[in-house]
C-alpha positions in Angstrom: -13.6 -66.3 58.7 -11.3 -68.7 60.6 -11.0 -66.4 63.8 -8.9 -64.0 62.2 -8.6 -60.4 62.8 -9.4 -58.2 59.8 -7.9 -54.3 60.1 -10.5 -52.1 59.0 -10.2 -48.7 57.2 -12.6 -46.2 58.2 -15.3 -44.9 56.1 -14.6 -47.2 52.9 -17.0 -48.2 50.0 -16.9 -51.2 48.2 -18.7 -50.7 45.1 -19.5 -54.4 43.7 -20.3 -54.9 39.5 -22.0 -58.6 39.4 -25.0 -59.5 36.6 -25.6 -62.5 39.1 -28.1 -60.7 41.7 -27.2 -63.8 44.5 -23.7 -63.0 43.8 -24.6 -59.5 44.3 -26.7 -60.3 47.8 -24.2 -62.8 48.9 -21.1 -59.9 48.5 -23.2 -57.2 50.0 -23.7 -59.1 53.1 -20.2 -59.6 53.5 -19.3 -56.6 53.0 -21.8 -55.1 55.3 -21.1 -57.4 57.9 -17.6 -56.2 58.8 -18.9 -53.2 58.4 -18.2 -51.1 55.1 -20.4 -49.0 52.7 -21.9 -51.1 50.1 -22.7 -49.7 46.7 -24.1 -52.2 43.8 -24.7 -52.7 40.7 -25.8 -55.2 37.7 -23.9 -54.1 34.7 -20.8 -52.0 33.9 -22.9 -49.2 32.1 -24.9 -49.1 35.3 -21.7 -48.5 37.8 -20.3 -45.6 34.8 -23.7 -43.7 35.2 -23.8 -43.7 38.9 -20.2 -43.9 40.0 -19.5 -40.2 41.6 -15.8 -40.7 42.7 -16.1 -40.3 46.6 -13.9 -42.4 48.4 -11.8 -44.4 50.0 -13.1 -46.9 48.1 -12.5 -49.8 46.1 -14.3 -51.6 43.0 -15.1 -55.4 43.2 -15.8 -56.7 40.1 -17.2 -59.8 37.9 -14.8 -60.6 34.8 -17.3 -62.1 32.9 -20.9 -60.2 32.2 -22.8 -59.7 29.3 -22.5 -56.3 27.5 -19.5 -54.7 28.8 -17.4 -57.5 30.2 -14.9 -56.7 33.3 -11.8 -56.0 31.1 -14.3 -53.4 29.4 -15.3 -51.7 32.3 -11.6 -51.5 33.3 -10.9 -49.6 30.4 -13.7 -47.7 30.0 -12.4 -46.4 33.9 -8.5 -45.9 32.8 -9.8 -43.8 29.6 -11.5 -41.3 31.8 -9.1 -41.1 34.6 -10.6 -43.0 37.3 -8.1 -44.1 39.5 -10.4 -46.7 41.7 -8.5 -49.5 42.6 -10.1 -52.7 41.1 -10.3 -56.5 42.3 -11.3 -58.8 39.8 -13.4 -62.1 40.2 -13.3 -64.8 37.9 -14.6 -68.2 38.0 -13.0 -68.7 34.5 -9.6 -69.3 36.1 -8.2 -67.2 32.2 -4.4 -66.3 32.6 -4.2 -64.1 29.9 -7.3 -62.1 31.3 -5.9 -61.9 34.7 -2.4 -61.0 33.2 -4.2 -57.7 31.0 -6.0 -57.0 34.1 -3.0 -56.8 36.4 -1.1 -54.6 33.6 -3.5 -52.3 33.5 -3.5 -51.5 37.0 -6.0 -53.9 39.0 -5.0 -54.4 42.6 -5.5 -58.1 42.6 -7.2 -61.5 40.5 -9.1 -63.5 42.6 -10.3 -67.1 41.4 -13.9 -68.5 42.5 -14.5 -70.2 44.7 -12.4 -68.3 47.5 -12.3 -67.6 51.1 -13.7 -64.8 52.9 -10.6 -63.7 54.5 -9.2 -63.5 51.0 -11.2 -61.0 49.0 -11.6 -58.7 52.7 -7.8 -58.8 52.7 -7.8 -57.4 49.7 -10.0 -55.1 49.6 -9.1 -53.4 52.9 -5.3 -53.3 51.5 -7.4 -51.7 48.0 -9.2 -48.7 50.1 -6.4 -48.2 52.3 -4.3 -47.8 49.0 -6.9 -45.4 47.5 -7.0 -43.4 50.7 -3.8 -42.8 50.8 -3.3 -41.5 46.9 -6.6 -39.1 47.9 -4.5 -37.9 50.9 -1.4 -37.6 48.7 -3.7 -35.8 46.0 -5.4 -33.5 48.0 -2.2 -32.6 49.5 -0.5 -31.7 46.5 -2.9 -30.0 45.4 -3.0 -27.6 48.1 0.5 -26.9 47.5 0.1 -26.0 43.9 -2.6 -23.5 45.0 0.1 -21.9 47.4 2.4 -21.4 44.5 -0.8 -20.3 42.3 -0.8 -17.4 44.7 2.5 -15.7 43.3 3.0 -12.9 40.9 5.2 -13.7 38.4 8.5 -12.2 39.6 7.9 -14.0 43.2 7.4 -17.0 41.2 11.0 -15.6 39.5 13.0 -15.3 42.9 11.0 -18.3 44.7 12.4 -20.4 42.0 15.9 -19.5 42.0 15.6 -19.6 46.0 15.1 -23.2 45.6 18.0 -24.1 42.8 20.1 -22.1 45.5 20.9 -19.3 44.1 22.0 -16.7 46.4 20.0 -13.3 46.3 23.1 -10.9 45.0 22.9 -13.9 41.9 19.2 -13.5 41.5 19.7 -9.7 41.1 22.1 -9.7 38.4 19.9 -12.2 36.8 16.8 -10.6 37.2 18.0 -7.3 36.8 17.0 -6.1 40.5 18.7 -5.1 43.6 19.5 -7.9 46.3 16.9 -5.5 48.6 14.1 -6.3 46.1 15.1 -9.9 45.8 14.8 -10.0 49.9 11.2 -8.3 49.2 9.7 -10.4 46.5 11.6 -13.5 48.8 9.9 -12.7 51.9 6.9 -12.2 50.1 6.7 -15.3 48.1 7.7 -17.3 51.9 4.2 -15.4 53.4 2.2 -15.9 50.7 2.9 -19.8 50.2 2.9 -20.1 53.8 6.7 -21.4 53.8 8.5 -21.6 56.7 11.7 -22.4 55.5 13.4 -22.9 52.3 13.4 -26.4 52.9 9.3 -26.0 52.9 9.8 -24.1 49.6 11.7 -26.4 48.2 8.8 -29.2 48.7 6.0 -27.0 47.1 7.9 -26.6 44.0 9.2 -30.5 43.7 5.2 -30.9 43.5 4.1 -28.3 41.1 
């Protein structure tokens, strides 16, 4: 590992697709040894059946298997949504390949043989990438659930809150008094949890 340093994520899988079992053994070790979690598997099919999404984590994966190749499983991920950031290993050294891999999304091509330091550079940079788009996930998520929360005319007045609207406009629009449009207001603020308009403004950029 030529006494460098590697940064390490916390709690990340690597989840390795090899039909070469050494390959497999050799990976897991090296894996292990830094230390991550370690998930393998022999064959594309076998990684779709037992795949269950948890993360941070990363897939590692052969190019060339029998049945469904690497580019296969790759789209057999992107059709059903799975976001998992992939590295590809080839000893076939196939431009094109790597080129279709790359535009579909994979985090990096790596040639056999390579070093070490290489493929856990990449991988650490792959789970700390997936991490984050969880975080950022989760996240906005919760926000839409905030907004979930509102009847339909403090979804009205939250909205026209955020265009800027001011509430004597919102009351000739909606038909209201500026009192009610203070009401429905501070009640769409305490339901989503908003502390300021600035805050509203956010939740709504993300819904």
């Amino acid at each position: 590992m030529n006494g460098q340093t590697i940064k390490l994520p916390v709690g990340g899988t690597v989840h390795l697709v090899d039909d070469d079992p050494t390959v497999l053994a050799a990976l897991r070790w090296l894996f292990e040894s830094v230390p991550w979690d370690v998930q393998a598997y022999e064959s594309g099919d076998q990684f779709v059946e037992r795949y269950d999404g948890e993360g941070p984590a990363c897939l590692v994966l052969d190019l060339v298997m029998p049945g469904m190749s690497g580019l296969a499983l790759q789209h057999a991920l992107n059709e059903r949504g799975w976001t998992l950031p992939i590295i590809f290993l080839s000893g076939q050294g196939k431009i094109p390949d790597a080129v279709q891999a790359l535009q579909r999304g994979a985090c990096d091509f790596i040639e056999k043989p390579f070093g070490n330091d290489v493929l856990l550079e990449c991988v650490r940079l792959a789970i700390e990438r997936d991490a984050e788009k969880r975080t950022e996930s989760a996240t906005r998520e919760a926000r839409q659930r905030r907004l979930a929360g509102l009847t339909r005319r403090e979804h009205d007045v939250a909205s026209r809150v955020v265009a800027g609207m001011p509430n004597k406009v919102i009351a000739m629009e909606l038909g209201i008094s500026p009192r009610t449009v203070e009401v429905y207001r501070a009640q769409g603020m305490r339901k989503t949890g908003a502390r300021s308009v600035a805050e509203l403004v956010r939740l709504f950029m993300d819904h």
